[in-house]
C-alpha positions in Angstrom: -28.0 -7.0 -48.8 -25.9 -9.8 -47.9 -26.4 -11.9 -44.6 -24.3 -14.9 -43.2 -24.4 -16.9 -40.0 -22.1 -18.6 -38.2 -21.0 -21.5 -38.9 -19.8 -20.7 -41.9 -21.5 -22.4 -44.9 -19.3 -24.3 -46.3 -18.6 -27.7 -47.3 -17.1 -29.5 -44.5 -14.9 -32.4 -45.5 -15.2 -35.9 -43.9 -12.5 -37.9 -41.9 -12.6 -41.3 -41.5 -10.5 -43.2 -38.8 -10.8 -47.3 -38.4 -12.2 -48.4 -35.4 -9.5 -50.4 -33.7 -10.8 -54.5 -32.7 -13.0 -54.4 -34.9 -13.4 -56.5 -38.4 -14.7 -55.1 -41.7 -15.0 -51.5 -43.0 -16.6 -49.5 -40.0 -14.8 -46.1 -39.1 -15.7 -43.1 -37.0 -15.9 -39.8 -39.1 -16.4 -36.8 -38.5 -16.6 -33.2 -40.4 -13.9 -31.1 -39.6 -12.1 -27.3 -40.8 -10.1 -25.7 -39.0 -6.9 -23.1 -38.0 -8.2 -20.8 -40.9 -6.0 -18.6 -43.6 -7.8 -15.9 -45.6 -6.8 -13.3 -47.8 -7.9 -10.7 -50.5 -6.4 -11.7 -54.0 -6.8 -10.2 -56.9 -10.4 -9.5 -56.3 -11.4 -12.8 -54.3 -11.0 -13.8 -51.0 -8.9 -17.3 -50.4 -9.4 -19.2 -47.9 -7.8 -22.2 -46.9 -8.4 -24.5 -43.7 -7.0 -27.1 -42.4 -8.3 -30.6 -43.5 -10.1 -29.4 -46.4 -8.2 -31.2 -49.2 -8.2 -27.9 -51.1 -9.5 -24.1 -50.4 -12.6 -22.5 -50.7 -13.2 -18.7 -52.7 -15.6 -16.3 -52.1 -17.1 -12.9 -53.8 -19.1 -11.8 -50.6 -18.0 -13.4 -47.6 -21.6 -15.1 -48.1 -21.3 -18.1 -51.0 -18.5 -20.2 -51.0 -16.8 -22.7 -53.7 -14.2 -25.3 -52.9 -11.5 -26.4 -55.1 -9.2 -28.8 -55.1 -5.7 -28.5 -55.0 -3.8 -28.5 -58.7 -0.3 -29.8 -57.8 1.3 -32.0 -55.2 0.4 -30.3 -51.6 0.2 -32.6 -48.3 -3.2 -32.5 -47.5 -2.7 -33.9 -44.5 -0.5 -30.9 -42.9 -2.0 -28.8 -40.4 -2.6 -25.3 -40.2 -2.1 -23.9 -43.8 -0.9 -20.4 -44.2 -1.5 -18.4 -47.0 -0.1 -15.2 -47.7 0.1 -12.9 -51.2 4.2 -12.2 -51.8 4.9 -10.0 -55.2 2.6 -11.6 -57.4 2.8 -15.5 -56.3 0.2 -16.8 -53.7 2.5 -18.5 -51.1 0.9 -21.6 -49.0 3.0 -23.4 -46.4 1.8 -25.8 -43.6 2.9 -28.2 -40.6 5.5 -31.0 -40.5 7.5 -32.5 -38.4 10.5 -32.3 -40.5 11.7 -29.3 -42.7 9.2 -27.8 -44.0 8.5 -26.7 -47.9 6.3 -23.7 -49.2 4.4 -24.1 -52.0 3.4 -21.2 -54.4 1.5 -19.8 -57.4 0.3 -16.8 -60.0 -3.4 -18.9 -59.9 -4.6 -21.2 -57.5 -7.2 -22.1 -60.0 -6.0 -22.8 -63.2 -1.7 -23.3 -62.6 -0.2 -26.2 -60.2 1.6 -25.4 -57.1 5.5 -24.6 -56.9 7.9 -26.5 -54.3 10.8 -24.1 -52.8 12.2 -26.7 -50.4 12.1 -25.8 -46.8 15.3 -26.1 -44.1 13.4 -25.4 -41.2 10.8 -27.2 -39.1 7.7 -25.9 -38.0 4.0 -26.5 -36.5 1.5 -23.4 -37.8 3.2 -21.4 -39.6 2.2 -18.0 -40.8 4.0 -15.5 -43.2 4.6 -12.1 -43.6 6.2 -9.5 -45.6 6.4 -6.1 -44.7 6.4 -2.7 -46.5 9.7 -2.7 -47.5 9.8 -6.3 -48.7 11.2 -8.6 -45.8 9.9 -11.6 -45.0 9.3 -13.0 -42.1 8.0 -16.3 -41.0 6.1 -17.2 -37.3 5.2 -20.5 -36.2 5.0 -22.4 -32.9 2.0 -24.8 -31.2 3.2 -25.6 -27.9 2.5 -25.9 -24.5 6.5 -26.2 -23.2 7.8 -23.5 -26.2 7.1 -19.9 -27.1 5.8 -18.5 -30.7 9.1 -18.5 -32.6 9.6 -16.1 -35.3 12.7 -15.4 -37.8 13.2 -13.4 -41.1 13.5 -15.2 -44.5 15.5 -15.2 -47.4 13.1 -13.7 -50.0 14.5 -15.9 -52.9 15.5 -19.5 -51.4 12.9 -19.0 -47.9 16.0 -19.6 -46.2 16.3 -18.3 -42.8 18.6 -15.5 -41.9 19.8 -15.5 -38.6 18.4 -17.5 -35.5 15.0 -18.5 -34.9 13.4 -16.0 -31.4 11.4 -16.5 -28.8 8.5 -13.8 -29.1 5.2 -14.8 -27.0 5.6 -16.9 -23.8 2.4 -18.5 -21.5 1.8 -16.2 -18.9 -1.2 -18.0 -17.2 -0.8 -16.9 -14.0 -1.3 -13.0 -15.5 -3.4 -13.7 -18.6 -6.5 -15.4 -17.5 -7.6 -16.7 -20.6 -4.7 -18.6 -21.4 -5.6 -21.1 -18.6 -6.8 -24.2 -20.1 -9.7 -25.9 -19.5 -13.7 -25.6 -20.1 -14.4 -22.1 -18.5 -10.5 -22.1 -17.8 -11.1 -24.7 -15.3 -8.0 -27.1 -15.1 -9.4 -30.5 -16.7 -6.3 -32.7 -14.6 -5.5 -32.7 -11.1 -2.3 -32.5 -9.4 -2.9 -36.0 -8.6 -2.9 -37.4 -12.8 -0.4 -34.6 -13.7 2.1 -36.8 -11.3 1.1 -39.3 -12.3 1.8 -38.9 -16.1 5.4 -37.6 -14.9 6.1 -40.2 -13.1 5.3 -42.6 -16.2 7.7 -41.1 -18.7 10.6 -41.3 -16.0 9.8 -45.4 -15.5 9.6 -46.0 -19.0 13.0 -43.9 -19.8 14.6 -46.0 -16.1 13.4 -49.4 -18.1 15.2 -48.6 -21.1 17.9 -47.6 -19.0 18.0 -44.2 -20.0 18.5 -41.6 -17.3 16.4 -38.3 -17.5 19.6 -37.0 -16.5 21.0 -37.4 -19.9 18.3 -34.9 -21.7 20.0 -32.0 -20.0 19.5 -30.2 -16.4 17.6 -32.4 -14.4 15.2 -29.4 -12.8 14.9 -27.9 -16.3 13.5 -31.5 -17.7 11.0 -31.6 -14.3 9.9 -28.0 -15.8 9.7 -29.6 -19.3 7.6 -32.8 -18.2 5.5 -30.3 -15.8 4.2 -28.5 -19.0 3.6 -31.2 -20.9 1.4 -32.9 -18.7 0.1 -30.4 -16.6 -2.4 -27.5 -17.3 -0.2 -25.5 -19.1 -1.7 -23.6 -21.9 -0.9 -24.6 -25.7 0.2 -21.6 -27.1 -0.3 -22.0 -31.3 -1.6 -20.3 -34.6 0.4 -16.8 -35.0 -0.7 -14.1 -37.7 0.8 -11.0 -38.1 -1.0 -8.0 -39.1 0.6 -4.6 -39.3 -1.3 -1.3 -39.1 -0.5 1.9 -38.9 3.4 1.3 -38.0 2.3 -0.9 -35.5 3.2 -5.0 -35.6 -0.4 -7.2 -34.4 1.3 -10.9 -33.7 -1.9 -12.5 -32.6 -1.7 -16.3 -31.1 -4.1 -18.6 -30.5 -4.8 -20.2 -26.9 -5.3 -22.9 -24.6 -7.0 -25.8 -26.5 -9.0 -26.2 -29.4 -11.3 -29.1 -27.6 -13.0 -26.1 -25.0 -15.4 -23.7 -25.2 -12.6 -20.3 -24.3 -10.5 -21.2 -27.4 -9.3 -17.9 -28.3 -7.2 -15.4 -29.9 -4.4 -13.0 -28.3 -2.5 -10.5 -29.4 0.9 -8.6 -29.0 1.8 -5.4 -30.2 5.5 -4.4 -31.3 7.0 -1.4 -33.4 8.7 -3.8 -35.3 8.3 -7.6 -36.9 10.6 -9.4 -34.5 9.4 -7.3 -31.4 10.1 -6.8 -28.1 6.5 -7.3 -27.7 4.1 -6.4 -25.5 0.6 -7.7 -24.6 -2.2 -5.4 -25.9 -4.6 -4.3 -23.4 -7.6 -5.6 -24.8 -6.8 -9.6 -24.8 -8.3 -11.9 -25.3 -9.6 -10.2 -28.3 -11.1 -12.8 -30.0 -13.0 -14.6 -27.6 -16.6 -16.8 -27.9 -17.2 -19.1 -24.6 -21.0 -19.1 -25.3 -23.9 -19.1 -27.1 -24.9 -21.9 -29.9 -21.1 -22.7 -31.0 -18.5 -21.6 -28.9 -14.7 -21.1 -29.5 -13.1 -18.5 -31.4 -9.1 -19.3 -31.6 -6.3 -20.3 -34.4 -7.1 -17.4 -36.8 -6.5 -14.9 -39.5 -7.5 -10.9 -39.9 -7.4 -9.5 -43.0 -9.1 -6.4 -45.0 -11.9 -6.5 -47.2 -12.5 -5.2 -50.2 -13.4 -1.3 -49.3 -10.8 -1.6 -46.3 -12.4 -3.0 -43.7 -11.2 -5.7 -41.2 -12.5 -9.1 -40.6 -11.5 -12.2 -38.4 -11.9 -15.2 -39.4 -11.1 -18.2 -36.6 -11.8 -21.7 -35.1 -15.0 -22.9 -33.5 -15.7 -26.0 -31.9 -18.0 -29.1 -31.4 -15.7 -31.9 -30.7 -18.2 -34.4 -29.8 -16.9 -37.3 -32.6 -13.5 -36.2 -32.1 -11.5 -33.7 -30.6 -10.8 -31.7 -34.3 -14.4 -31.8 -34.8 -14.3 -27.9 -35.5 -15.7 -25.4 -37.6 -15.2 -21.7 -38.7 -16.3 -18.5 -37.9 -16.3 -15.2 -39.0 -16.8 -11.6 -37.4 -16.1 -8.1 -37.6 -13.0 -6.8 -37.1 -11.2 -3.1 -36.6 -9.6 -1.1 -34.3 -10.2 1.4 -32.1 -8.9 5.2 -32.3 -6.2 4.1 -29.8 -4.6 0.9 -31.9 -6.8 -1.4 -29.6 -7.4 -4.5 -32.1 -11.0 -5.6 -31.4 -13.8 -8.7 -32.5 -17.0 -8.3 -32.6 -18.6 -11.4 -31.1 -21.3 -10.2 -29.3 -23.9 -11.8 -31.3 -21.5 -14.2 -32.7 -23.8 -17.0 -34.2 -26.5 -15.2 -34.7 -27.2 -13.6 -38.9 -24.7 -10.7 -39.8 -25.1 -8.5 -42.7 -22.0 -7.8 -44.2 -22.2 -4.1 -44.6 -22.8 -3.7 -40.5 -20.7 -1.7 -38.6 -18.3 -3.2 -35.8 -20.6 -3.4 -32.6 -24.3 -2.5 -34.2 -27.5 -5.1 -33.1 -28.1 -7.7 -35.1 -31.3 -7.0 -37.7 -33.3 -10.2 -36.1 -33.9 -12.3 -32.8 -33.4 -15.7 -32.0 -37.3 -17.3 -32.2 -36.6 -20.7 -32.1 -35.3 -20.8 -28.0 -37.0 -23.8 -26.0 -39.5 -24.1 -28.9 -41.9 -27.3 -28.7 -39.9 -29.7 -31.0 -42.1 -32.5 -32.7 -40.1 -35.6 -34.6 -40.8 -38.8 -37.1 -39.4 -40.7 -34.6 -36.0 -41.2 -33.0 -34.6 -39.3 -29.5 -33.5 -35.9 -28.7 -35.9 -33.7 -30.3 -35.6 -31.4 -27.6 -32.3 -31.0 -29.2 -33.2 -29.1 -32.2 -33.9 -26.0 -30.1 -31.9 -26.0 -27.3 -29.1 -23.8 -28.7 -26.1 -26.2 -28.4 -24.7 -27.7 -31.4 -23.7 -30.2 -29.4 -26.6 -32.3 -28.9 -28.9 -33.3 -31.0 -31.8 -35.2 -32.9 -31.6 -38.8 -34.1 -34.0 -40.1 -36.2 -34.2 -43.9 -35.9 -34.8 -45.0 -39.5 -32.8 -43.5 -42.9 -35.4 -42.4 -45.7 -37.4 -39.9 -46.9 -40.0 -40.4 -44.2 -37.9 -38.8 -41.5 -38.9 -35.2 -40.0 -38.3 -32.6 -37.3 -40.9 -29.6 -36.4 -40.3 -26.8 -34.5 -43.2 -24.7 -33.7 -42.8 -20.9 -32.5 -46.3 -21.0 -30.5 -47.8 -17.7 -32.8 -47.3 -16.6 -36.0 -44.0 -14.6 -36.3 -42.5 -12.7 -38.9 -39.4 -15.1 -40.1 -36.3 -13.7 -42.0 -34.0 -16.4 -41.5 -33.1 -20.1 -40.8 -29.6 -21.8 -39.9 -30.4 -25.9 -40.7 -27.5 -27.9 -38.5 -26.9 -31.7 -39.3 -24.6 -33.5 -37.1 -23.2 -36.6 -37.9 -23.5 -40.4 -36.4 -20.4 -41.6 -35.2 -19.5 -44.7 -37.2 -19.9 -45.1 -41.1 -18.7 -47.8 -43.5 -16.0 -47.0 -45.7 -16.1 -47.3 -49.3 -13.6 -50.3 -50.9 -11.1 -47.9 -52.2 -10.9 -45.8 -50.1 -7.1 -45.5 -49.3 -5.7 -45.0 -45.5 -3.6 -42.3 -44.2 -1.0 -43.2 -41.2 -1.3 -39.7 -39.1 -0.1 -39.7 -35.9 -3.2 -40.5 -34.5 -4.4 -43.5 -36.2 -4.9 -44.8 -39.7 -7.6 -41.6 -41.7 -9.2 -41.7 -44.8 -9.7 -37.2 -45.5 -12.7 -37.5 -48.2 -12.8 -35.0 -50.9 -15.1 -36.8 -52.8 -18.1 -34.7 -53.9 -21.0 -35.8 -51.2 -25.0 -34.0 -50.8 -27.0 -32.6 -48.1 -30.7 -33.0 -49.1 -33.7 -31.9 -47.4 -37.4 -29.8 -47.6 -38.0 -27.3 -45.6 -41.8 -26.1 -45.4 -43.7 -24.0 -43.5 -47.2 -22.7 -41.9 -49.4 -20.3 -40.0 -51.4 -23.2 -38.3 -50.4 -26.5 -38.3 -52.6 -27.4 -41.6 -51.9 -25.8 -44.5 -48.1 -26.0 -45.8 -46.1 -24.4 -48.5 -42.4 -25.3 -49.8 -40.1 -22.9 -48.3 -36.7 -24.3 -49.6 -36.3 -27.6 -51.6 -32.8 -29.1 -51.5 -33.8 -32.2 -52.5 -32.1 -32.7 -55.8 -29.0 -30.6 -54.8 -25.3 -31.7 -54.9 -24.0 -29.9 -52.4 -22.9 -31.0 -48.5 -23.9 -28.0 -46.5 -24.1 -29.2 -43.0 -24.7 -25.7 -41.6 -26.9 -24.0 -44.7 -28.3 -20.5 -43.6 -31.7 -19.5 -45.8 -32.9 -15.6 -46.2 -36.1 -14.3 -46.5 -35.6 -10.2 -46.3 -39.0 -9.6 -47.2 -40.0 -11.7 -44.3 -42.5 -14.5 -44.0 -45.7 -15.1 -41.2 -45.0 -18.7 -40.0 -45.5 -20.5 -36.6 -44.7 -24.3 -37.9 -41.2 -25.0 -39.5 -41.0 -28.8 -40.4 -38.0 -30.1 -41.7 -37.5 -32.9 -44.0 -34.4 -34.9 -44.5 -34.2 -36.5 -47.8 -30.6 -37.4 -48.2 -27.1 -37.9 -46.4 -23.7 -38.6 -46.6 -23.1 -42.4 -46.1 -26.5 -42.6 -46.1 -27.1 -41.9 -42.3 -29.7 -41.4 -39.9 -30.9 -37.7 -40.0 -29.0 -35.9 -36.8 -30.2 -32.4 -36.5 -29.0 -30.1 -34.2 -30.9 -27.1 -34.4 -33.5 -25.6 -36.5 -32.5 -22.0 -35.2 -35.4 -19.6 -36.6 -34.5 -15.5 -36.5 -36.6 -12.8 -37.0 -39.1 -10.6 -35.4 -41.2 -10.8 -32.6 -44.9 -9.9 -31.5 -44.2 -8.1 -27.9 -41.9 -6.4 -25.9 -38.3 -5.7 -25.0 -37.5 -7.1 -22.0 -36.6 -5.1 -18.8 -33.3 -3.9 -17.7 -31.0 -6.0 -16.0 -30.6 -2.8 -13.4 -28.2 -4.9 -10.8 -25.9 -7.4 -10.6 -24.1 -9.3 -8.2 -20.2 -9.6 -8.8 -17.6 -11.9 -6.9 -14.4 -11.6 -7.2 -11.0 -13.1 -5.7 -11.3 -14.4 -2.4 -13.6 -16.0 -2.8 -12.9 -20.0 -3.4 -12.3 -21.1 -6.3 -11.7 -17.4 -7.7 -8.8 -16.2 -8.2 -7.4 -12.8 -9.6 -8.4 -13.8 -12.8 -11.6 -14.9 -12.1 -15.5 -13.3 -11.8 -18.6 -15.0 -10.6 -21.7 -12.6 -12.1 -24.9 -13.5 -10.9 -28.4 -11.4 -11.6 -32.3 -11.7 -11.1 -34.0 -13.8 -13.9 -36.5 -11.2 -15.6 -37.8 -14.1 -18.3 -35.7 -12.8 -20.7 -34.8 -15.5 -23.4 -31.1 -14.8 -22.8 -28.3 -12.5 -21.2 -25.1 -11.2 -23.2 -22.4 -10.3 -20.3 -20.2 -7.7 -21.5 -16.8 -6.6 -19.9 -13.5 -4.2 -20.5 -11.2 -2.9 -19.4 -12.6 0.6 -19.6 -16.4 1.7 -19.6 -16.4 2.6 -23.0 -14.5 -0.5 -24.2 -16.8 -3.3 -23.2 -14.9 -5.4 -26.0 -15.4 -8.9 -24.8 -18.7 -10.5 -24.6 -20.4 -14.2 -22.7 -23.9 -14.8 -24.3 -26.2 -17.4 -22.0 -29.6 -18.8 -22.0 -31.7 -19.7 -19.8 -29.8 -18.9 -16.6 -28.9 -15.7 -14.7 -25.4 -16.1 -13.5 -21.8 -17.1 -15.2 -18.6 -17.7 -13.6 -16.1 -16.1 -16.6 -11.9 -16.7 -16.1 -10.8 -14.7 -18.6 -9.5 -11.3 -16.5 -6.3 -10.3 -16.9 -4.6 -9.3 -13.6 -5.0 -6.1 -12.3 -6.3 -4.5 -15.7 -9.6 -2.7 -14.2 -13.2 -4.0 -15.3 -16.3 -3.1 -16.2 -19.3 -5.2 -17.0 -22.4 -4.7 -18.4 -25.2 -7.2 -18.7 -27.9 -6.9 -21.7 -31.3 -8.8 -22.0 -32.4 -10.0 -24.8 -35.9 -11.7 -26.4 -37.5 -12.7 -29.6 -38.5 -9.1 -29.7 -34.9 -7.1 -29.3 -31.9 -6.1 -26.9 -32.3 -4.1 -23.8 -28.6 -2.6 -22.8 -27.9 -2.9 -18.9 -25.9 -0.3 -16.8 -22.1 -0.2 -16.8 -20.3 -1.1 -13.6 -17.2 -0.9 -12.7 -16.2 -4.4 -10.7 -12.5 -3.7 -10.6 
């Protein structure tokens, strides 16, 4: 069997930016992929992130290689799209001027083609349908819709004008509000503010805002951009069963309710029509949270996956990282994600919706570190905190111990990174539009032991990495067999840039010694009305039965409990993601180190 767990395991590139007023070589970095592509091609799945100086290939889903790109493609481009067209590999990605696409018979072996672009456009994705049309959708905005057009097979030219096919409807679609939780992060107060700024500085250059067109239509315009409005970004079509699926991504990348949408249409340039079941990529909790900016595409033996973007954003915004889930949909063309144990191990061969094979063990676990701060960190199920160790070296260590002997199947070792590095001499400078980047494809290692024990004394070698030459920042070992272990120690050998070890979790799964825990039998639910909910808005709150965590589940009908809110620790979540007037029903499952206990469904709406 195969097993993977979110994060992906892959090798995450580096970015380096300068630090501004400062002298010498320091930078901030930061490991970043992002806006993900994947596809089934001739036999192997491709995938290809942003910032990644290349792509990655797989077998399984599980292992992954990267390669680098053969040809000249701007690495620096955002969003690339990949898409299979005849028998060429087709990549495109974003740029402020026209962009090209690039393609190939063989990724691996043959360079990249140019076909010169006449069109601008920010996250592109491409399509061809049954009958050989192409069609190309784009758009990351939080002023314009998701364009889309049909191509010229031959030159990529476009034929006809460009349409509007997905607008922001945040005051329907709750989870298109922006914000942590979908609270707005500015008030009415800065967005003024801002507005007010861009009309002084066009008045000092003696430009009137008058000359951009309608006055009240530029107000709207300025409005947008600096208010709360939702960025609307990363389309992907997917057709099945007659039916057009343009998904888009929403409302920010930097928050924890980064998600995916989706329209439905009989045909590739619409009218569309928002699906019932939206958001339906969606992962606002849990260890890593966000689940927007993505791909879905079919397996091997015809089954669907989703692939999409996760976040940290603790050393920068784009601090990001992939995830992958199963994918399908239901007997009446719903498209659904199955997220409801989202970063916990997955076997690959699962069905859509079944329990995960282990339990989180590692929970509020006493934590035990060489030295440093934070070691609470390394079991507090957030990836964003963490463990410092205060000195470099092979000395260094972090211990989590599960308080009894427990059978182990699995562990998911996450490094996180310092913020500031020194940059090699050669390294050569990008000007982005943010600052001055160095993107590091330079072959880097990840080294540590991991041992193990039944009581503290006697300990055996459970994985040595220590001579590897790999960079896995997020590397997931399997034991199916299992292993008896209470102490799991932790020892970091060697990092990139030679840094500090910076752990944030040692997350153990496997199988408890006791009990379920009991049914969550009631459950408060508030709904609009009620300051600060609105429409779109539910405040769940339960009794506490000690269970390690809660996994709220909702729907719009009682059999359809498609979107999912894991917590720890706490009985109650606000979540902002209802879409007006669709009915819901929730149900909330307990869960422990010893397995899942389903709740009752409830109709709240």
């Amino acid at each position: 069997m195969h097993y993977f767990c979110n994060p992906v395991n892959l090798e995450y590139q580096y970015q380096l930016f300068r630090v501004r007023d400062r002298e010498g070589n320091l930078c901030r970095i930061h490991r970043e992929a992002a806006d993900p592509s994947m596809i089934l091609f001739k036999g192997s799945y491709y995938l290809f992130p942003s910032m990644s100086a290349g792509f990655y290939t797989s077998e399984d889903l599980v292992s992954w290689e990267r390669h680098d790109f053969l040809g000249d493609i701007p690495i620096y481009d955002y969003a690339p799209d990949v898409r299979m067209i005849g028998e060429y590999l087709y990549v495109c990605a974003s740029a402020t001027g026209d962009c090209s696409f690039y393609r190939t018979k063989d990724p691996l072996t043959e360079p990249f083609e140019e076909i010169r672009g006449e069109i601008p456009f920010w996250d592109p994705n491409l399509f061809q349908d049954d009958d050989g049309r192409i069609y190309l959708y784009w758009g990351s905005s939080n002023a314009e819709p998701i364009y889309g057009v049909e191509l010229e097979p031959d030159t990529m030219r476009p034929v006809g004008d460009k349409l509007g096919l997905i607008e922001a409807r945040e005051e329907e679609l709750g989870y298109e509000r922006i914000g942590e939780d979908h609270v707005p992060p500015r008030t009415e107060e800065e967005i003024q503010a801002s507005i007010q700024a861009v009309i002084r500085e066009h008045m000092d250059e003696g430009k009137n805002p008058e000359n951009y067109g309608d006055p009240e239509e530029m107000m709207k315009k300025l409005r947008r951009w600096f208010g709360n409005s939702p960025y609307l970004e990363g389309p992907w079509m997917t057709k099945y069963q007659g039916k057009y699926y343009l998904q888009y991504a929403v409302t920010g990348t930097e928050y924890n309710v980064y998600s995916d949408g989706v329209y439905v249409a009989d045909s590739p340039l619409g009218p569309f029509t928002a699906a019932k079941n939206n958001p339906f990529s969606y992962k606002p909790g849990g260890f890593i949270t966000g689940a927007g900016h993505g791909s879905t595409f079919e397996d091997g033996q015809g089954n669907f996956w989703h692939i999409s973007t996760m976040r940290i954003s603790k050393n920068h915004s784009f601090e990001r990282r992939l995830g992958l889930w199963k994918a399908g949909f239901d007997e009446e063309g719903e498209l659904v994600c199955d997220q409801r144990y989202g970063d916990w191990p997955v076997r690959t061969d699962a069905r859509l919706w079944e329990k995960p094979d282990w339990m989180l063990l590692s929970f509020r676990k006493p934590v035990k570190v060489s030295s440093g701060s934070g070691g609470e960190c390394v079991a507090d199920e957030d990836i964003r905190t963490w463990w410092q160790a205060e000195h470099g070296g092979k000395e260094e260590w972090v211990e989590v111990d599960l308080e009894e002997e427990m059978d182990v199947h699995g562990v998911q070792i996450n490094f996180a990174d310092n913020w500031t590095v020194e940059a090699e001499p050669d390294m050569e400078f990008f000007a982005s539009w943010e600052d001055r980047r160095h993107l590091d494809s330079r072959k880097r290692e990840t080294r540590w032991i991991l041992e193990g024990s039944g009581d503290g004394v006697e300990y055996e070698i459970l994985e040595d990495k220590s001579e590897v030459r790999i960079d896995f920042s997020h590397d997931f070992i399997v034991w199916e067999g299992g292993k008896k272990l209470r102490f799991l120690r932790l020892r970091a050998m060697e990092l990139p840039y030679g840094q500090k070890p910076c752990v944030s979790a040692i997350r153990v799964f496997g199988l408890g010694n006791g009990a379920k825990p009991d049914q969550v039998r009631a459950f408060s639910c508030s709904l609009e009305g009620k300051e600060p909910l609105t429409a779109l808005d539910m405040q769940l709150a339960w009794e506490d039965n000690g269970a390690v965590g809660y996994n709220i589940l909702w729907g719009y009908d009682p059999d359809k409990l498609y979107h999912s809110y894991m917590v720890y620790g706490r009985a109650g979540q606000k979540i902002g993601a209802l879409v007006q007037k669709s009915p819901v029903y929730v149900r909330i499952d307990a869960f422990n180190e010893n397995g899942i206990t389903e709740g009752i469904v409830r109709r709240v709406r």
